[in-house]
C-alpha positions in Angstrom: 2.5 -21.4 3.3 0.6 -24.3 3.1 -3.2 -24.2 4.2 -2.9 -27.4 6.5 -0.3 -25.6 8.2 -3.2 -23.1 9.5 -5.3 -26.1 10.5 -6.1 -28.4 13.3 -8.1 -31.3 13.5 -9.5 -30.8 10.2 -10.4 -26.5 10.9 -8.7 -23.3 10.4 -7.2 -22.8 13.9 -7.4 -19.1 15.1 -4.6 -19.9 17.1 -2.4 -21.3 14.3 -2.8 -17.9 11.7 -2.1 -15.8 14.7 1.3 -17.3 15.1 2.2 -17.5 11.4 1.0 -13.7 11.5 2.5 -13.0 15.1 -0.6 -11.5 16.1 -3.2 -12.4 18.8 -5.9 -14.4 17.4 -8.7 -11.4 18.5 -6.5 -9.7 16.2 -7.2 -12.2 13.4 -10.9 -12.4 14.4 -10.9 -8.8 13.7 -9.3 -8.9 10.6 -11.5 -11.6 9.2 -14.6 -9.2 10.7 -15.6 -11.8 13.3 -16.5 -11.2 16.5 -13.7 -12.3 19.2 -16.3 -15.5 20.6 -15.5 -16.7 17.4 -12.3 -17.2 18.1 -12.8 -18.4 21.8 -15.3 -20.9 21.7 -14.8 -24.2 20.3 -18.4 -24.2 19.0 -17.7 -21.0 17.6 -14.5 -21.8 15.9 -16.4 -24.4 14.0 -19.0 -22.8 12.8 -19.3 -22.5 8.9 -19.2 -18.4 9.2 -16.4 -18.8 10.7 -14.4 -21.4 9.3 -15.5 -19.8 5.9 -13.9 -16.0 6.8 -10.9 -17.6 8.5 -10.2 -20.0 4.9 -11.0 -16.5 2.4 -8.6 -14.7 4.5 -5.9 -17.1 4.1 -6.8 -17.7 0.6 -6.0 -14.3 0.1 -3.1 -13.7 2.2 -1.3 -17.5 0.3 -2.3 -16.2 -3.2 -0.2 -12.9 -2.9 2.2 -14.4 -0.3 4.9 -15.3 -3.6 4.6 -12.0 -4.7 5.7 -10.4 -1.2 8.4 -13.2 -0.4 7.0 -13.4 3.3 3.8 -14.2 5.2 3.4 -11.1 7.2 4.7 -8.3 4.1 1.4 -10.5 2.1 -0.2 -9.7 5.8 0.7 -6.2 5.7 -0.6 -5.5 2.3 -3.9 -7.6 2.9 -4.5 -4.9 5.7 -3.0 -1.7 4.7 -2.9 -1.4 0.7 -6.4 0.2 -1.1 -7.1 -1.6 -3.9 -7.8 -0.2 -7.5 -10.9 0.1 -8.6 -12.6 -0.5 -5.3 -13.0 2.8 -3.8 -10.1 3.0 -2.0 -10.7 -0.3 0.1 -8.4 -2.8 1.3 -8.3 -6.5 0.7 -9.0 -6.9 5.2 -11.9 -4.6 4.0 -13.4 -6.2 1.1 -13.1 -9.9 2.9 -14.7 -8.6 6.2 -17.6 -6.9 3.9 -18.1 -10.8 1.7 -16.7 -9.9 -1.1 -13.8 -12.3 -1.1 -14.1 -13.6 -4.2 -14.0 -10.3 -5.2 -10.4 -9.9 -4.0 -9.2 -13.3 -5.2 -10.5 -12.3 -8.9 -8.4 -8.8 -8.8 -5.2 -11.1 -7.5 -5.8 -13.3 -10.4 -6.4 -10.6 -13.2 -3.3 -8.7 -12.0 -1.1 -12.4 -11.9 -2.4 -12.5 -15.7 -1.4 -9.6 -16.5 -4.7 -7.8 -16.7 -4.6 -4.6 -15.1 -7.2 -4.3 -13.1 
């Protein structure tokens, strides 16, 4: 899926990933390891920490997306699969701790061929 089609007005829209994800948008809050305000208040919703955990989650969730032929199987496995080689963590984990690029390097070394 398309990035602008999580975004409103220029922002990642809590609201909007929820629905592609068919989940509440405390849910996604959680899953991006954000505190539910900052999915309620507008102010909130703008802020760079937050616009920045909502975009590496999705950046995640579209790069593996192809891979899993639906949004919510690359959903599924973004919160529920341990990664290799980082102590048994998941993606949800590794994003909510900062270490998104992190994530997004394993996704690319494995696309390549490298096993990670």
């Amino acid at each position: 899926m398309a990035l602008v089609q999580y975004c409103e007005n220029g922002f990642f829209a809590p609201r909007k990933i929820a629905d592609a994800f068919r989940t509440t948008s405390e849910e996604v809050a959680r899953t991006a390891g954000l505190g539910r305000d900052a999915v309620q208040r507008k102010e909130r919703v703008r802020s760079d920490k937050t616009q920045r955990r909502l975009r590496e989650m999705v950046e995640v969730i579209n790069k593996v997306e192809p891979r899993f032929g639906s949004t919510l199987m690359a959903y599924a496995w973004y919160r529920s699969e341990p990664l290799p080689g980082f102590s048994g963590q998941t993606a949800m984990q590794l994003v909510r701790g900062g270490r998104a690029k992190e994530v997004l390097d394993y996704v690319y070394a494995v696309d390549a061929g490298v096993h990670a």
